[in-house]
TORPA-4810 file (N, C-alpha, C, O; in nm, 3 decimals):
<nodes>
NODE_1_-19.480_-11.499_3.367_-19.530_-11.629_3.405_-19.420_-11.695_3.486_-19.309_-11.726_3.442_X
NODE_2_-19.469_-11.715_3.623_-19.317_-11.794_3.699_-19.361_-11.926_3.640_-19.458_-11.952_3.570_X
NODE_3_-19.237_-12.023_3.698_-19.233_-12.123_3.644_-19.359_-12.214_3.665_-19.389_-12.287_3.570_X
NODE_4_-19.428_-12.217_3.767_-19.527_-12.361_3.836_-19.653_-12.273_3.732_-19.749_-12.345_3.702_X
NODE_5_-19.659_-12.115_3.672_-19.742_-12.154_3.559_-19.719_-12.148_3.429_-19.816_-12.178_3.359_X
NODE_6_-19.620_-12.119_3.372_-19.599_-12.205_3.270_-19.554_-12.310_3.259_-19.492_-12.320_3.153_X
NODE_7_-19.555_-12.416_3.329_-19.556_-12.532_3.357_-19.679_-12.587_3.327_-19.690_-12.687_3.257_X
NODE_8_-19.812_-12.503_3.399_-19.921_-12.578_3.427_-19.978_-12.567_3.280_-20.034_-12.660_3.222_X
NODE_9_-19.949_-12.403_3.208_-19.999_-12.397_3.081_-19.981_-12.493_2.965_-20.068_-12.529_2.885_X
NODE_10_-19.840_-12.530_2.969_-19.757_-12.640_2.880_-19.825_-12.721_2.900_-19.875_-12.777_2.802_X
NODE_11_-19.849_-12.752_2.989_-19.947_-12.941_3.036_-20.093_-12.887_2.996_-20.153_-12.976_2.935_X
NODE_12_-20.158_-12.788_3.009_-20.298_-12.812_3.006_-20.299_-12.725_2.832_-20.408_-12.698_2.782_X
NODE_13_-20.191_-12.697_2.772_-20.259_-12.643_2.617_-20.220_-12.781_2.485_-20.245_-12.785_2.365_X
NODE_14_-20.149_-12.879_2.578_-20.132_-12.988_2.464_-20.267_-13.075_2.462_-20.286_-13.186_2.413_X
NODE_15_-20.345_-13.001_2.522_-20.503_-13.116_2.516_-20.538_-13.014_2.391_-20.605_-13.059_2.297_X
NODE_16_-20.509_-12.923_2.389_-20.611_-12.849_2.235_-20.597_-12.876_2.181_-20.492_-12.939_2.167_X
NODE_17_-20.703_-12.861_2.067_-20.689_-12.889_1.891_-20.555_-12.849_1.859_-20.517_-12.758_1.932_X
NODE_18_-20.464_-12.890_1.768_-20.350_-12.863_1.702_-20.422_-12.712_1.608_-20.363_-12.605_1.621_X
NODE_19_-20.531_-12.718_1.533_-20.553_-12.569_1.528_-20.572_-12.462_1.604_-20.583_-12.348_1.559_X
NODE_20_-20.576_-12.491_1.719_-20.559_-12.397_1.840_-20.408_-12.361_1.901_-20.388_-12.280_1.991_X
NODE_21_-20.316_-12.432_1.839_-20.181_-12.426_1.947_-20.096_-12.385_1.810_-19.996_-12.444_1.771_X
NODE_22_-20.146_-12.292_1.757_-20.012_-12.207_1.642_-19.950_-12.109_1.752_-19.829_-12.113_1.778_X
NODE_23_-20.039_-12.020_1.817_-19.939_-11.902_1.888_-20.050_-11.896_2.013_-20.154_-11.960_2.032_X
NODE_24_-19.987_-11.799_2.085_-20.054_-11.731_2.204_-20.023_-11.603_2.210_-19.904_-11.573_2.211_X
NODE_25_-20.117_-11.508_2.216_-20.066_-11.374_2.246_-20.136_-11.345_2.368_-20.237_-11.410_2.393_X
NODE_26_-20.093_-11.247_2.455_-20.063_-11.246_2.589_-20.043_-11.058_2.614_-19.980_-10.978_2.545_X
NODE_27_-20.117_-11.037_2.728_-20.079_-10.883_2.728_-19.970_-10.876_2.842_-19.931_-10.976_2.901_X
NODE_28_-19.931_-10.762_2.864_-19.767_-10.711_2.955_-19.744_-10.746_3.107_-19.652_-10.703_3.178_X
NODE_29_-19.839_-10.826_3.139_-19.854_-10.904_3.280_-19.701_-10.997_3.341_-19.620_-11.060_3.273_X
NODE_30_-19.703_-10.983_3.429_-19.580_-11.028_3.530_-19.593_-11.175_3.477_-19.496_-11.228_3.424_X
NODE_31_-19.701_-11.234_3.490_-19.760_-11.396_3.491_-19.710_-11.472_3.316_-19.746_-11.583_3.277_X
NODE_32_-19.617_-11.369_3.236_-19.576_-11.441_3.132_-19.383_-11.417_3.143_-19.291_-11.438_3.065_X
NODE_33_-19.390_-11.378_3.245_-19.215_-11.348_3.237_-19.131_-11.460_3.184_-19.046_-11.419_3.106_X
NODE_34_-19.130_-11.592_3.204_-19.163_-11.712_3.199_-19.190_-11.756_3.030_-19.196_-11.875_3.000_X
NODE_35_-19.204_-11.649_2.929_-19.252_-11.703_2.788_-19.154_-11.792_2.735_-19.185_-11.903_2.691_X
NODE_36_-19.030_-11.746_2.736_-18.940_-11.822_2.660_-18.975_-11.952_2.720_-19.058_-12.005_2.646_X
NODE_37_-18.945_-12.034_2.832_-18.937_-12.155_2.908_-19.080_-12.192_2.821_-19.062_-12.278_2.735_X
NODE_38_-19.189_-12.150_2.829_-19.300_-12.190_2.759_-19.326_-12.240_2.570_-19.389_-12.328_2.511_X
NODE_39_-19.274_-12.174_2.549_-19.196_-12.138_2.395_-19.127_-12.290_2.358_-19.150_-12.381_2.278_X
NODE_40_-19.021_-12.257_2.474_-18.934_-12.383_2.389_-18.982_-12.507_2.428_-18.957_-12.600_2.351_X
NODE_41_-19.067_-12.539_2.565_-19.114_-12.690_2.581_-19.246_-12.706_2.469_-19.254_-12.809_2.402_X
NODE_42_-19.317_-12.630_2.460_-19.456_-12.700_2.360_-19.440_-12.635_2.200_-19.518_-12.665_2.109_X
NODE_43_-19.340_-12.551_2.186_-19.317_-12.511_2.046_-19.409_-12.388_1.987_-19.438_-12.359_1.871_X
NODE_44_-19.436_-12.339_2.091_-19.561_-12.249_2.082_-19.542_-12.104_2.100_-19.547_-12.043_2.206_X
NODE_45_-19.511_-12.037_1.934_-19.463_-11.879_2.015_-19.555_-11.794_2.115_-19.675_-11.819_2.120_X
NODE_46_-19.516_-11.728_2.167_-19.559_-11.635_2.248_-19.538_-11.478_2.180_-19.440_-11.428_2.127_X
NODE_47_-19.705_-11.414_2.213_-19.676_-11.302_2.108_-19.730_-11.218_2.223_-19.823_-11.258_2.293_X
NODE_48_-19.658_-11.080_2.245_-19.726_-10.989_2.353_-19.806_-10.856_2.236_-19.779_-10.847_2.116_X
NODE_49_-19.928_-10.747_2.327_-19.963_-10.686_2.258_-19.839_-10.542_2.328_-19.730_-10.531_2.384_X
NODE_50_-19.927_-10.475_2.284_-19.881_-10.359_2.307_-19.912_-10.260_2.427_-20.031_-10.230_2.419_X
NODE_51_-19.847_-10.195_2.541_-19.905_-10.220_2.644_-20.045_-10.089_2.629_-20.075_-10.007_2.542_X
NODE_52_-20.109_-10.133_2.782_-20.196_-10.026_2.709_-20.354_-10.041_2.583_-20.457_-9.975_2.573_X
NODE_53_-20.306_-10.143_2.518_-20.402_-10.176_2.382_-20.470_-10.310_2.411_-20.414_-10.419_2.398_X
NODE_54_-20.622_-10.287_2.460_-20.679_-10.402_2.487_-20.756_-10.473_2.377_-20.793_-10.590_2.387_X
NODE_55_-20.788_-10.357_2.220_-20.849_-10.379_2.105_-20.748_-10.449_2.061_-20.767_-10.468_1.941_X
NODE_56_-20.628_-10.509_2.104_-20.496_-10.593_2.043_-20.552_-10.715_2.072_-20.524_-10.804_1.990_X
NODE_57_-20.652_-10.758_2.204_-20.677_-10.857_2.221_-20.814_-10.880_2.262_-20.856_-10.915_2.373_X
NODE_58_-20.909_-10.842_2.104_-21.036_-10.853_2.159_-21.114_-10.983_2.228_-21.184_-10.954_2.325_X
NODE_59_-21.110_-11.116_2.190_-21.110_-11.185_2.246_-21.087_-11.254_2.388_-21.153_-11.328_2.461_X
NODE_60_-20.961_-11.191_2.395_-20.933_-11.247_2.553_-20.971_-11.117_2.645_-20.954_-11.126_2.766_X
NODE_61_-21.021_-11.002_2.590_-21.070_-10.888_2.667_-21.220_-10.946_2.698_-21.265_-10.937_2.813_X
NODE_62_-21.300_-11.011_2.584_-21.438_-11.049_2.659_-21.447_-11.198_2.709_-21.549_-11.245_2.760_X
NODE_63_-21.347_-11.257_2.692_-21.328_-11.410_2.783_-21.264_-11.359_2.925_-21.242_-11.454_3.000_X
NODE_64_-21.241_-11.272_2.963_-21.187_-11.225_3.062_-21.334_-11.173_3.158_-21.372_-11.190_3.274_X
NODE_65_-21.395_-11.090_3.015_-21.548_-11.030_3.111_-21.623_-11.173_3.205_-21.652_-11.186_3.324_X
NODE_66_-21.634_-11.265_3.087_-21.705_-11.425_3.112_-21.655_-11.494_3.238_-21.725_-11.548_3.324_X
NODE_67_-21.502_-11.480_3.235_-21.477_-11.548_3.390_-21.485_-11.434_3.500_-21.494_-11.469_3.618_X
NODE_68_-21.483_-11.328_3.475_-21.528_-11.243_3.628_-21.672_-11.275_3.660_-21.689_-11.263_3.781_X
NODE_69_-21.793_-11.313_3.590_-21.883_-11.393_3.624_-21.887_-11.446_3.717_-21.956_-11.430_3.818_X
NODE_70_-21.758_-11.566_3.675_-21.736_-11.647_3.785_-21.643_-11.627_3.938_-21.660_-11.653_4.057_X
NODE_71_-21.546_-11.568_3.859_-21.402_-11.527_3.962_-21.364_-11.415_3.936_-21.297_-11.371_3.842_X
NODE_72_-21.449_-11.327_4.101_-21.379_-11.174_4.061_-21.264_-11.166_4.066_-21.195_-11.251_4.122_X
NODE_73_-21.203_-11.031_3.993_-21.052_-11.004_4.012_-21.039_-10.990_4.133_-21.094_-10.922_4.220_X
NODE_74_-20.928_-11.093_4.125_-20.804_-11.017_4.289_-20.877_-11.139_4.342_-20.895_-11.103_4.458_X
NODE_75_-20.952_-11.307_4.331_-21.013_-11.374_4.434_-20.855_-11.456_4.425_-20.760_-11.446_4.347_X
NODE_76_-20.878_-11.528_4.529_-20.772_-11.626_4.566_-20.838_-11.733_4.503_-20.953_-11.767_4.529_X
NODE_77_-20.743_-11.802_4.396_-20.786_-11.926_4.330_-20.745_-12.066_4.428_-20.802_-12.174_4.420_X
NODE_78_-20.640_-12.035_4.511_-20.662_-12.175_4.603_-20.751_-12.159_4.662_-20.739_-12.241_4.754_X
NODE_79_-20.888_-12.081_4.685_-20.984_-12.142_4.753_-21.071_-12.248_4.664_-21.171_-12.293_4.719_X
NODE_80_-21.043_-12.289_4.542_-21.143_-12.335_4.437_-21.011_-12.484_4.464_-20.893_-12.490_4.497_X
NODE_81_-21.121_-12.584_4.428_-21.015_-12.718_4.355_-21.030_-12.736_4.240_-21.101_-12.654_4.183_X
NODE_82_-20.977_-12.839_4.165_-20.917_-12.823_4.056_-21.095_-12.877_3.966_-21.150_-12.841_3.861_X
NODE_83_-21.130_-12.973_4.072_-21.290_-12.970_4.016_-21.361_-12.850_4.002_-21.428_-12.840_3.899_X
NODE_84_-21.362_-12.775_4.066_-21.489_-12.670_4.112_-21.406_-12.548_3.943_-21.478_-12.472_3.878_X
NODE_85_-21.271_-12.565_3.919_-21.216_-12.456_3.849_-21.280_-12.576_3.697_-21.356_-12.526_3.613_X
NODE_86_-21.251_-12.674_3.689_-21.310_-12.724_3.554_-21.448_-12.685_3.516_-21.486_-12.632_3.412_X
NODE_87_-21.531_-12.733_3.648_-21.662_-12.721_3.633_-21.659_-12.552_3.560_-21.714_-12.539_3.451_X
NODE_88_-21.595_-12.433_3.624_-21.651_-12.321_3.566_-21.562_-12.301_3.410_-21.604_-12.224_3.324_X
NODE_89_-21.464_-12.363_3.396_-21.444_-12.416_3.239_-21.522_-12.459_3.122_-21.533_-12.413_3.008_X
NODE_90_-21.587_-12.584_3.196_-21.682_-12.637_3.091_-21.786_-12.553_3.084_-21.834_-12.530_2.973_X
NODE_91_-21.842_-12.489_3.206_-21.965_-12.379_3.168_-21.943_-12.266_3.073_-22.029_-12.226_2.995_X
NODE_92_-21.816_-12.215_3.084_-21.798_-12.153_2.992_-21.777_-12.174_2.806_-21.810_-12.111_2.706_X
NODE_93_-21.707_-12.291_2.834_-21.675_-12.351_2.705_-21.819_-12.413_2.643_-21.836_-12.419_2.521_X
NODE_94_-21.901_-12.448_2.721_-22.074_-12.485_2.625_-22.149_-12.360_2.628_-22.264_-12.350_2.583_X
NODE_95_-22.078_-12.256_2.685_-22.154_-12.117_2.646_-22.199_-12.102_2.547_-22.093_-12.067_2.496_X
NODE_96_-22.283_-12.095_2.447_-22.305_-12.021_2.339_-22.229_-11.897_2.261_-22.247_-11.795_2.329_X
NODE_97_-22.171_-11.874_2.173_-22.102_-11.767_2.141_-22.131_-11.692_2.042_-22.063_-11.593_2.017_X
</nodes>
C-alpha cells in the first residue's frame, strides 16, 4: 500500500462500526507495503494470508467477484469520481447477502 492509499484507507475505515475495525487481513499485493504506516495511525492490525491461499480469504474472494460487476480488473479508477465510486458502494452494500 503506498502512502496516498493507506492514507485514504485510514480516513475512510474510521467511519465503520468499531465492530468492524478489530483487524484487516489482506492478501500479498504490492498495494499493502504501506501496513505498518496503516497499523500505527488507526490502531488496526494488519494480518496477511498466505500467498497463493484464496480459501484464507473467503469473503474478500467473493466481494471482489461483486465489484468486477462493476469495475473490471485492470480499469483505471480515475476515470470514475468519487460520486460515481460511492454510488457503486452503496449498491453493493444494500445488496442482499
Amino acid at each position: 500500500m503506498n502512502g496516498y492509499v493507506a492514507a485514504r484507507l485510514a480516513a475512510e475505515i474510521r467511519h465503520l462500526p468499531e465492530q468492524l475495525k478489530r483487524s484487516l487481513t489482506w492478501d500479498q499485493g504490492v498495494e499493502m507495503a504501506g501496513h505498518a504506516r496503516f497499523s500505527l495511525s488507526t490502531d488496526i492490525p494488519v494480518n496477511f494470508c498466505d500467498p497463493h491461499s484464496p480459501w484464507q480469504r473467503g469473503s474478500s474472494e467473493n466481494t471482489n467477484g461483486l465489484i468486477r460487476e462493476y469495475l473490471p480488473k485492470g480499469i483505471d479508477l480515475t476515470c470514475y469520481s468519487q460520486s460515481e465510486l460511492n454510488e457503486i458502494a452503496a449498491s453493493l452494500n444494500e445488496r442482499p447477502r
